[in-house]
The first five atom37 places (N, CA, C, CB, O) and aatype in JSON, in Angstrom:
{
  "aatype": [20, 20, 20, 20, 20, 20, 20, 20, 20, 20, 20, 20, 20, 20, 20, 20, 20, 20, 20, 20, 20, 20, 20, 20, 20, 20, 20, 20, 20, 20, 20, 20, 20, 20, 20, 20, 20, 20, 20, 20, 20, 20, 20, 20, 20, 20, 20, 20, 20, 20, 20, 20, 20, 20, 20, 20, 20, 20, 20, 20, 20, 20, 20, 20, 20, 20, 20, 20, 20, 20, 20, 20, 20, 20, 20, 20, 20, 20],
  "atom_mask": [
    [1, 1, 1, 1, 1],
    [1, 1, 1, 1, 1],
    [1, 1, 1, 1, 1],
    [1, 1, 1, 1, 1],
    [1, 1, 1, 1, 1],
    [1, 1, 1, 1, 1],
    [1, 1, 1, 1, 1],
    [1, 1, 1, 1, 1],
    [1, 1, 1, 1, 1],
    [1, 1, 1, 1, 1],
    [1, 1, 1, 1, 1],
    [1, 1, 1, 1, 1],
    [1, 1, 1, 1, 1],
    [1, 1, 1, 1, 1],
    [1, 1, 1, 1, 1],
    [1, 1, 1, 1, 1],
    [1, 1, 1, 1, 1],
    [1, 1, 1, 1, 1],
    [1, 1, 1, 1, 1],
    [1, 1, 1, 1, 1],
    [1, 1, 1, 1, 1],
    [1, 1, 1, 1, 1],
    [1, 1, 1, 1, 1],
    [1, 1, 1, 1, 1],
    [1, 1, 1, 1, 1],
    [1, 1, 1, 1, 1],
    [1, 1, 1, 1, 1],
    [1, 1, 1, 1, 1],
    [1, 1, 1, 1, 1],
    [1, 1, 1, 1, 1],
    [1, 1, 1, 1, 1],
    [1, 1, 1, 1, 1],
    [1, 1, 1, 1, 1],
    [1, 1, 1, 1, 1],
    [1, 1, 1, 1, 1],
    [1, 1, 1, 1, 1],
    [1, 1, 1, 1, 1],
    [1, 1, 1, 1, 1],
    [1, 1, 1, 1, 1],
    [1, 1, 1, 1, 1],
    [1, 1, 1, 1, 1],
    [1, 1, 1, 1, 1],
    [1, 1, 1, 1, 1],
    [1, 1, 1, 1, 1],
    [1, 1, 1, 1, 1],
    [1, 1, 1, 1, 1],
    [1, 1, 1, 1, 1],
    [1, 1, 1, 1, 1],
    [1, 1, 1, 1, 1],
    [1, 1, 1, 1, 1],
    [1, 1, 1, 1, 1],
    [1, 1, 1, 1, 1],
    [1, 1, 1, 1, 1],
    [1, 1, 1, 1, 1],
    [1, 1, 1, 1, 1],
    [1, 1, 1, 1, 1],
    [1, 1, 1, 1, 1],
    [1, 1, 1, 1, 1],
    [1, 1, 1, 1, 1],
    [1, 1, 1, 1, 1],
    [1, 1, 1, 1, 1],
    [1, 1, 1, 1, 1],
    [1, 1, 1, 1, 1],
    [1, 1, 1, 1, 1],
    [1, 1, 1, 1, 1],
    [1, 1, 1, 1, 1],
    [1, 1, 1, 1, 1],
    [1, 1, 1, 1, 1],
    [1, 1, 1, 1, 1],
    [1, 1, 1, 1, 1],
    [1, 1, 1, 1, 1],
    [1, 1, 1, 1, 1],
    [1, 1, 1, 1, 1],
    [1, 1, 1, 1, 1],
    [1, 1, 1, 1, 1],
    [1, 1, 1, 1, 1],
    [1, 1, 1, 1, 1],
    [1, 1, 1, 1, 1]
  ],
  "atom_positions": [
    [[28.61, 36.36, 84.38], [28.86, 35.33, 85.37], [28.56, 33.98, 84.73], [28.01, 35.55, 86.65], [27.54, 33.92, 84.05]],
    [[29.39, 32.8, 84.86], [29.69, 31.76, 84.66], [28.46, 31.04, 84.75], [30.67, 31.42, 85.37], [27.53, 31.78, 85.08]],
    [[28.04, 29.37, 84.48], [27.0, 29.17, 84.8], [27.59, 27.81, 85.52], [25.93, 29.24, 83.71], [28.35, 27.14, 84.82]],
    [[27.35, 27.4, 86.66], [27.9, 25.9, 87.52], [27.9, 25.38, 86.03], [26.66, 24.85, 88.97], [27.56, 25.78, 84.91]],
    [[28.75, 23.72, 86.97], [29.45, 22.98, 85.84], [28.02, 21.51, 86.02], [31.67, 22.48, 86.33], [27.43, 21.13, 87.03]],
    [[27.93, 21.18, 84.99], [26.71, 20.3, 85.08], [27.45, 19.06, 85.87], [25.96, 19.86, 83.43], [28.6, 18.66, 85.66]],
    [[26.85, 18.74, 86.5], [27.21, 17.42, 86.74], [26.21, 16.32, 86.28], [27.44, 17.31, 88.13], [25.01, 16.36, 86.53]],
    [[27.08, 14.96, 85.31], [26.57, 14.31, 84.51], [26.59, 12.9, 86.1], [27.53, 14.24, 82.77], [27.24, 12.93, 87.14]],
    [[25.67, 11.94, 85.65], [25.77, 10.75, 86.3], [26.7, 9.61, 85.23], [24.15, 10.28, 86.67], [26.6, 9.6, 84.01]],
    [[27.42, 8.88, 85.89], [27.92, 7.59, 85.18], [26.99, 6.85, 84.85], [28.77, 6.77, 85.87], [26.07, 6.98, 85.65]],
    [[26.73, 5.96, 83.89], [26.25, 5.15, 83.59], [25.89, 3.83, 83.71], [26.46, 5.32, 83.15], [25.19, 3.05, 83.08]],
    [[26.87, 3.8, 85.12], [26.66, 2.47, 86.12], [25.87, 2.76, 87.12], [27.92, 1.89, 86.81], [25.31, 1.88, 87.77]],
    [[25.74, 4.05, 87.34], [25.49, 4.75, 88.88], [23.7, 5.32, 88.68], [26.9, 6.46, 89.22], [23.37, 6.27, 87.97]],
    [[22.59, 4.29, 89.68], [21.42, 4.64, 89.22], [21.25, 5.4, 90.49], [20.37, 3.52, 88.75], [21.86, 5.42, 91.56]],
    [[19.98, 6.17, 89.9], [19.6, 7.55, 90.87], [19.38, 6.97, 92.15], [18.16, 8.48, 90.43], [18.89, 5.85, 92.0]],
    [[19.52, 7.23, 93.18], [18.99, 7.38, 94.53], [17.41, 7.34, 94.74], [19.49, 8.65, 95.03], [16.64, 8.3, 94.66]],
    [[17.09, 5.93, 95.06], [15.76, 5.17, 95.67], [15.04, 5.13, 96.51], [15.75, 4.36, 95.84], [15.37, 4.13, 97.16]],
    [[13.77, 5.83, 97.21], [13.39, 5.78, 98.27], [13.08, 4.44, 98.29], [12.52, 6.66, 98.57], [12.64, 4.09, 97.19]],
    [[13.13, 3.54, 99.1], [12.7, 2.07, 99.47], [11.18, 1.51, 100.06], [13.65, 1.73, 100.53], [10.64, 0.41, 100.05]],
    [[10.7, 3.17, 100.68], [9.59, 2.89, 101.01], [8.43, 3.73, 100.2], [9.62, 3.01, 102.37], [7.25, 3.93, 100.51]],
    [[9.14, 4.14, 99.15], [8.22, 4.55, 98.2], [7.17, 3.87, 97.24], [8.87, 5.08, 97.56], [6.33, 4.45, 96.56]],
    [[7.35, 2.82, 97.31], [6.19, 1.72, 96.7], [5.34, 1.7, 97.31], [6.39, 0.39, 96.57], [4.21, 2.11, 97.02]],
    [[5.91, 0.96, 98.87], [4.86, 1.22, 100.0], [4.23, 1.49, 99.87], [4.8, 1.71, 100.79], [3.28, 0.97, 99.28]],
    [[4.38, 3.02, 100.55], [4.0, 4.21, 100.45], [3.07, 4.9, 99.44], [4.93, 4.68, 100.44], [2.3, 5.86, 99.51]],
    [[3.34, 4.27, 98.74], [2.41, 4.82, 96.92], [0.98, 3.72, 97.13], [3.76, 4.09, 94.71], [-0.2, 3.95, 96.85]],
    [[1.6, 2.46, 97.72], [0.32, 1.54, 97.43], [-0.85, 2.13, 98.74], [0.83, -0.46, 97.62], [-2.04, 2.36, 98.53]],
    [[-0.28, 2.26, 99.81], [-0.42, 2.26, 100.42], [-1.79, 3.69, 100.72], [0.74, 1.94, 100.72], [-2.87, 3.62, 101.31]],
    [[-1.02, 4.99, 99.94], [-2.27, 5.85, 99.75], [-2.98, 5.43, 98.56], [-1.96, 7.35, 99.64], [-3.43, 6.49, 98.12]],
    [[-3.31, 4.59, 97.86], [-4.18, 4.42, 96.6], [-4.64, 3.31, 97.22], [-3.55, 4.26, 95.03], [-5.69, 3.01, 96.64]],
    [[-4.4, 2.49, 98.15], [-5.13, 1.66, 98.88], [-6.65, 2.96, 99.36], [-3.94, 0.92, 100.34], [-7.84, 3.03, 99.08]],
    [[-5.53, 3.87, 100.29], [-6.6, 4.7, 100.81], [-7.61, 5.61, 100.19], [-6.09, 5.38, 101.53], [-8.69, 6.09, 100.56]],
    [[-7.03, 5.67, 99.34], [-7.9, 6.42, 97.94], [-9.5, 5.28, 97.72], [-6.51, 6.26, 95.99], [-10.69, 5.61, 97.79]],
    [[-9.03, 4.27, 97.5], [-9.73, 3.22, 97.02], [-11.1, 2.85, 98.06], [-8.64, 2.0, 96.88], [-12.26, 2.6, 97.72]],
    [[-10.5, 2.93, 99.51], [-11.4, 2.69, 100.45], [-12.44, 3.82, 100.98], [-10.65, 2.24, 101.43], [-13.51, 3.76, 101.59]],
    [[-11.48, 5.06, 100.38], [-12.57, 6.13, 100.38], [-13.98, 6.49, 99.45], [-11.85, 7.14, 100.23], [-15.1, 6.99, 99.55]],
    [[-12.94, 5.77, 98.36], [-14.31, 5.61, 97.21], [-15.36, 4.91, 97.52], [-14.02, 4.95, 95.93], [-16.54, 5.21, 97.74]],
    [[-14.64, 3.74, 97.48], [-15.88, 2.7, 98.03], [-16.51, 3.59, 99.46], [-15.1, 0.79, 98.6], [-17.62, 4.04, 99.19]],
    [[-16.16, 3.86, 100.57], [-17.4, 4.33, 101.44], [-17.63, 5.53, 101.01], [-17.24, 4.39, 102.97], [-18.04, 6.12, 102.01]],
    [[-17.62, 6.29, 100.09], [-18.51, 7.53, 99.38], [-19.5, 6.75, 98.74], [-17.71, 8.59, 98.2], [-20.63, 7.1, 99.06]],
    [[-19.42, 5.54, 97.72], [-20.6, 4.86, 96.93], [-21.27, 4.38, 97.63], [-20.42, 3.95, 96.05], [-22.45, 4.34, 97.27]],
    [[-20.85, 3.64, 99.26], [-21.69, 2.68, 100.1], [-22.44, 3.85, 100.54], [-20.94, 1.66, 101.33], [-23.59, 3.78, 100.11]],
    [[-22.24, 4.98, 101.29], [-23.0, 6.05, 101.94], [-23.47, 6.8, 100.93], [-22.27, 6.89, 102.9], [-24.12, 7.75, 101.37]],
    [[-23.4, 6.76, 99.33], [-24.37, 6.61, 98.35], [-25.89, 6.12, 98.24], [-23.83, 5.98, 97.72], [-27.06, 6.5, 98.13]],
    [[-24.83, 4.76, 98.36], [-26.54, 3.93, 98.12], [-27.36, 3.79, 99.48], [-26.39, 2.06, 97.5], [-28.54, 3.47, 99.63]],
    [[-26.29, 4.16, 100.56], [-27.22, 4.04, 101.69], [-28.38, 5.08, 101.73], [-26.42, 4.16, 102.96], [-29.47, 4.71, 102.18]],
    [[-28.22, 6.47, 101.23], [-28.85, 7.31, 101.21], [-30.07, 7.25, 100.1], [-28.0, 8.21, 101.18], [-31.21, 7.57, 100.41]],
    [[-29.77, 6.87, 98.95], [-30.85, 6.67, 97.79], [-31.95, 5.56, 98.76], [-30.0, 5.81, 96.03], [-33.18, 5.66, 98.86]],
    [[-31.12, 4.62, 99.34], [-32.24, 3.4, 100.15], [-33.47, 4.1, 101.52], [-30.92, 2.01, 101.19], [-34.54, 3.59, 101.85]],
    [[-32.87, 5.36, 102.09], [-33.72, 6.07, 103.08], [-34.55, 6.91, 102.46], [-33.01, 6.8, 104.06], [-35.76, 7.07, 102.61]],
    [[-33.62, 7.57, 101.57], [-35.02, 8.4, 100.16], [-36.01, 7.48, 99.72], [-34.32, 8.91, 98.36], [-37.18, 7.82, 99.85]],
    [[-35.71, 6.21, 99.17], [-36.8, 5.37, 98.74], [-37.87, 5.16, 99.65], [-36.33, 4.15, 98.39], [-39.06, 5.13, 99.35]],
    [[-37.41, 5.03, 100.75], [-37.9, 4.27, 102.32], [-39.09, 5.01, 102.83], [-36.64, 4.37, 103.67], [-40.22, 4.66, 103.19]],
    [[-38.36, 6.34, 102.74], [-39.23, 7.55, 103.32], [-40.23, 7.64, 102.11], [-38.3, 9.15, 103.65], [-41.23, 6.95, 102.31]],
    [[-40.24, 8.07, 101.34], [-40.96, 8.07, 99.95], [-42.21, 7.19, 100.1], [-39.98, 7.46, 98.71], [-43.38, 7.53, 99.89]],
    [[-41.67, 5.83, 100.55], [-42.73, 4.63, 100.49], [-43.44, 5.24, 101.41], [-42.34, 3.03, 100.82], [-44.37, 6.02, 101.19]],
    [[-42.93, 4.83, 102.68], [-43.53, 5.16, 104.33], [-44.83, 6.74, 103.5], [-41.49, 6.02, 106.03], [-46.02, 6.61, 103.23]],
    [[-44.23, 7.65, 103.39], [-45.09, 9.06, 102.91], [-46.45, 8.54, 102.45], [-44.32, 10.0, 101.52], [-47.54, 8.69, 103.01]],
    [[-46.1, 7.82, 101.15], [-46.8, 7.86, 100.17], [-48.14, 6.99, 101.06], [-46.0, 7.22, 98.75], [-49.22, 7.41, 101.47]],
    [[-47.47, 5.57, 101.13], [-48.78, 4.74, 101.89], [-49.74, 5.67, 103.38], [-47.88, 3.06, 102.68], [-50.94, 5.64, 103.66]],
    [[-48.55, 6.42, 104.07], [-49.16, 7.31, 105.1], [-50.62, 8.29, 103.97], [-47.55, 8.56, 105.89], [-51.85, 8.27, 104.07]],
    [[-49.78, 8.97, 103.09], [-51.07, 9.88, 102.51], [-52.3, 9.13, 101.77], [-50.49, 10.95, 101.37], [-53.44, 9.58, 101.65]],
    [[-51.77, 7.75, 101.24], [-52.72, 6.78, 100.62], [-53.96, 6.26, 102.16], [-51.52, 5.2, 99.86], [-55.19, 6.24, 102.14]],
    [[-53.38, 6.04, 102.88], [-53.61, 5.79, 104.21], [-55.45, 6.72, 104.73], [-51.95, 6.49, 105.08], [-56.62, 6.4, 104.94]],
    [[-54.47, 8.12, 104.7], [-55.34, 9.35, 105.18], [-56.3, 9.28, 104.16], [-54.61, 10.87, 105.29], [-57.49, 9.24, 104.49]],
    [[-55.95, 9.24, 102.82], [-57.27, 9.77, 101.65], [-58.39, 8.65, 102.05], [-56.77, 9.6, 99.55], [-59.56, 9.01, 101.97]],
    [[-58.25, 7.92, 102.29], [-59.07, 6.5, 102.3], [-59.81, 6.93, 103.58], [-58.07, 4.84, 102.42], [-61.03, 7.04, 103.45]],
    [[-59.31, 7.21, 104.82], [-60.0, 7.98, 105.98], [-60.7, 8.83, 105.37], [-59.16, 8.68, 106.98], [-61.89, 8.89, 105.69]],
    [[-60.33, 9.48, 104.62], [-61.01, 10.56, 104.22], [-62.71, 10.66, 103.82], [-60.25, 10.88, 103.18], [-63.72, 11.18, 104.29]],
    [[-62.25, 9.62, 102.4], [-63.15, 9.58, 101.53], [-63.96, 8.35, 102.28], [-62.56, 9.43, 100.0], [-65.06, 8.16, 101.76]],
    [[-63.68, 7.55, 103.28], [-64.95, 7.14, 104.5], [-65.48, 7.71, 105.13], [-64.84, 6.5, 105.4], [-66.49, 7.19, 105.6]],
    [[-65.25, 8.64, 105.4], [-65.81, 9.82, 106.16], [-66.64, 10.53, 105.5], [-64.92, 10.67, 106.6], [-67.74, 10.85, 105.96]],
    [[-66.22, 10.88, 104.36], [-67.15, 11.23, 103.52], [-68.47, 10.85, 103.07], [-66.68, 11.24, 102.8], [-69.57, 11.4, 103.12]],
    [[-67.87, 9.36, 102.46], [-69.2, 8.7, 102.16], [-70.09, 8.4, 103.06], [-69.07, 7.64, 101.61], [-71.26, 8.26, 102.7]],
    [[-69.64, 8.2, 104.68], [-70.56, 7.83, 106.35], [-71.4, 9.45, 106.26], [-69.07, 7.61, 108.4], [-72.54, 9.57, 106.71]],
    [[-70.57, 10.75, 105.57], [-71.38, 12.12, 106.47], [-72.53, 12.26, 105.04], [-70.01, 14.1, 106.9], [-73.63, 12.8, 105.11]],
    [[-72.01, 11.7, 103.95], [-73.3, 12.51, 102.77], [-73.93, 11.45, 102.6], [-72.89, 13.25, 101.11], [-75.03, 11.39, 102.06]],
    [[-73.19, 10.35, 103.11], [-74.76, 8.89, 102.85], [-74.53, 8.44, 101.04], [-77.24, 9.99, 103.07], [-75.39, 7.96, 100.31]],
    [[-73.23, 8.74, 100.72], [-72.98, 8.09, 98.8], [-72.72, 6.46, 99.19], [-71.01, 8.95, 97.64], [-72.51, 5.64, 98.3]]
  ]
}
């Protein structure tokens, strides 16, 4: 069996253009772009509540030892 006959294009004749394909192209790499950026912003937002909490902890347990070790020194009289 035969194989179809190719069909060639003229050399005046350019391919068939979607018009709103630029758009369209900018248009999701726009959205690409804005997704990135709020993945990095809800990034750093998160490293900033880790830090936050971290602090808040730390001064809370710095806080208690100091209760502590007053208590201490008021019950053995150092």
């Amino acid at each position: 069996m035969g194989y179809p006959a190719r069909q060639t294009q003229r050399e005046d004749e350019k391919p068939p253009i979607d018009p709103t394909a630029v758009s369209r192209a900018y248009e999701r790499e726009r959205a690409s772009r804005q997704k990135r950026e709020e993945r990095a912003r809800a990034r750093n937002r998160a490293h900033m509540r880790f830090y936050v909490t971290m602090l808040i902890l730390l001064a809370t347990v710095a806080a208690i030892a100091l209760l502590i070790w007053q208590e201490t020194k008021t019950l053995f009289g150092i």
